[in-house]
C-alpha positions in Angstrom: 0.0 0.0 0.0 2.9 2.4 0.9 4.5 1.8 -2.7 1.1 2.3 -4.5 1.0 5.6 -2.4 4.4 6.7 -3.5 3.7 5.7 -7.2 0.8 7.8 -7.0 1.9 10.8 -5.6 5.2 10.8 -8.2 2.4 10.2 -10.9 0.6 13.5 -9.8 4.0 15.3 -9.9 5.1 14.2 -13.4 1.6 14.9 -14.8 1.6 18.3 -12.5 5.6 19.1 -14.2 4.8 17.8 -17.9 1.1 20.4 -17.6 3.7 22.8 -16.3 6.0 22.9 -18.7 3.4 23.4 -22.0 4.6 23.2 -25.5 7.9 22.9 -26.9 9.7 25.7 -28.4 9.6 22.8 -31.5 5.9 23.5 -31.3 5.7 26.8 -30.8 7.7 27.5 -33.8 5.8 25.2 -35.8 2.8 26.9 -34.9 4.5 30.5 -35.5 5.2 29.1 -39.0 2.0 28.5 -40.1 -0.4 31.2 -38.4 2.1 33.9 -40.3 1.9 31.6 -43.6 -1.5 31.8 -43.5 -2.0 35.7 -42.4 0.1 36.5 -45.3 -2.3 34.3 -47.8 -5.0 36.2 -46.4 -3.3 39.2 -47.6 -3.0 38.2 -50.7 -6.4 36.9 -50.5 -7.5 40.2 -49.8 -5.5 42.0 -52.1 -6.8 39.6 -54.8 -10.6 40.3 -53.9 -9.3 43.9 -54.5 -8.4 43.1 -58.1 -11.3 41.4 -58.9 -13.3 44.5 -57.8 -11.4 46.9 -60.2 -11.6 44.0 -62.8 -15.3 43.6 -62.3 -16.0 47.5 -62.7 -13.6 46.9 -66.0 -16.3 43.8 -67.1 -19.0 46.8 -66.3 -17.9 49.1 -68.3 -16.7 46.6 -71.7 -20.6 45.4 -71.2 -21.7 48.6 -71.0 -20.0 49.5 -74.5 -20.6 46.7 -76.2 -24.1 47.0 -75.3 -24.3 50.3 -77.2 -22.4 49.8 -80.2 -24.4 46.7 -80.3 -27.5 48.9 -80.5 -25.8 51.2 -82.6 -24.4 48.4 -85.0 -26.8 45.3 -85.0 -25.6 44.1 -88.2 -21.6 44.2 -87.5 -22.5 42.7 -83.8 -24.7 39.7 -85.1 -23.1 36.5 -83.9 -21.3 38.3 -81.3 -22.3 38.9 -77.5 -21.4 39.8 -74.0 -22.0 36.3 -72.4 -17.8 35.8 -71.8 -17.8 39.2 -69.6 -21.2 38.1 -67.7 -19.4 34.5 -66.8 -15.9 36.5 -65.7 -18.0 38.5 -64.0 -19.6 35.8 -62.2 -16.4 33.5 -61.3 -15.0 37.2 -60.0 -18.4 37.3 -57.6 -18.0 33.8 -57.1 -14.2 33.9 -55.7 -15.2 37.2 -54.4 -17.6 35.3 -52.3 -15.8 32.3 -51.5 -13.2 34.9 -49.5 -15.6 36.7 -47.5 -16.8 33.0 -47.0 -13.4 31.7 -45.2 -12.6 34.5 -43.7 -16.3 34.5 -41.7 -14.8 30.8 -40.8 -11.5 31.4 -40.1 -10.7 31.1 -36.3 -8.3 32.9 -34.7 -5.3 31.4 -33.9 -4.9 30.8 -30.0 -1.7 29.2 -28.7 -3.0 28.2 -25.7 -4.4 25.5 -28.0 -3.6 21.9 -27.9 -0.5 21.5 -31.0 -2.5 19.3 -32.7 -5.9 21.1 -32.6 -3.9 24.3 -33.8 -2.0 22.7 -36.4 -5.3 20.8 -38.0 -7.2 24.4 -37.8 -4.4 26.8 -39.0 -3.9 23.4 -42.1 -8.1 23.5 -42.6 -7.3 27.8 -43.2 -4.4 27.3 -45.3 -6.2 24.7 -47.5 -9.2 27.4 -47.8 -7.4 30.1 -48.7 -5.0 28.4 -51.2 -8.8 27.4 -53.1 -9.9 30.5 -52.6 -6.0 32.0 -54.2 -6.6 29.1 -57.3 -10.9 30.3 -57.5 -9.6 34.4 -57.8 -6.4 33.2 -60.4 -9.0 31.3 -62.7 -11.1 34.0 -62.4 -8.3 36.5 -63.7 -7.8 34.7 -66.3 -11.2 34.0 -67.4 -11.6 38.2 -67.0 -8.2 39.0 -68.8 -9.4 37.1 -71.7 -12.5 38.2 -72.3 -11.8 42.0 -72.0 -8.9 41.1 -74.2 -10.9 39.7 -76.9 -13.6 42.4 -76.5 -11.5 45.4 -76.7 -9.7 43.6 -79.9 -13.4 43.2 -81.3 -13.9 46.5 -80.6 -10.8 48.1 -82.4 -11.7 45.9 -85.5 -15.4 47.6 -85.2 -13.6 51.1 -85.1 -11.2 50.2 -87.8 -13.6 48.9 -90.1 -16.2 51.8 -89.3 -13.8 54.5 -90.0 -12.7 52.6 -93.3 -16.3 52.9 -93.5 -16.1 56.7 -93.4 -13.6 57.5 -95.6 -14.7 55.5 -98.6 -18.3 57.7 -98.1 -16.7 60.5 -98.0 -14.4 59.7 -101.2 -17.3 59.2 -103.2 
């Protein structure tokens, strides 16, 4: 009985000293890592959603004109329409969306934490935000292209009108 006594009380200690002594600097470190990898996705994360707002108000405005020299011009514009801006527009709303989305459930990073709960929540952000970062990069893309092709389409138009022009006027 005397030993069980002893090998309790020198259980209580080491569970009372390893408690005590919290995580490794290892851990901390690890943990450090990651919370300022993630943070700085999030910036760019943000400063993404930022460039898709600039590129949506560019989609705006190339609808916008090709809605009116549509109008203008039916017969030049037939076959032609706006649908690739609209759909840029939308994967920009969508990855727009899908930010505001993971940052609403993001958790803050609390090193008082277990080192495995931390890890497996600041890995769950990091693997949010790198699909949001890959939604927002397709959506450049899709965007690029089609104001690309619209604002070649449209300096055709212009060529071609003002050729247009000048063989009226030389008649």
């Amino acid at each position: 009985m005397k030993h069980f006594a002893i090998f309790s009380v020198l259980m209580i200690a080491a569970a009372v000293l390893i408690a005590g002594c919290g995580k490794s600097e290892e851990f901390k470190k690890l943990e450090s890592d990651m919370y300022a990898s993630v943070t700085a996705m999030h910036d760019d994360g943000m400063s993404m959603m930022n460039k898709g707002n600039d590129l949506s108000a560019k989609i705006d405005d190339a609808i916008a004109m090709y809605d009116s020299m549509a109008a203008k011009y039916p017969k030049q514009f037939e076959g032609q329409s706006s649908d690739d801006l609209k759909a840029a527009k939308e994967k920009l709303s969508t990855a727009t969306t899908s930010m505001k989305e993971w940052m609403s459930e993001m958790k803050p990073y609390d090193p008082t934490m277990d080192h495995m709960q931390v890890m497996a929540q600041l890995t769950k952000s990091k693997d949010g935000i790198t699909k949001v970062k890959a939604d927002f990069q397709d959506a450049f893309s899709a965007a690029t292209t089609a104001l690309m092709s619209h604002k070649a389409f449209a300096e055709d138009m212009a060529t071609n009108l003002a050729a247009g022009v000048k063989k009226v006027g030389k008649k």
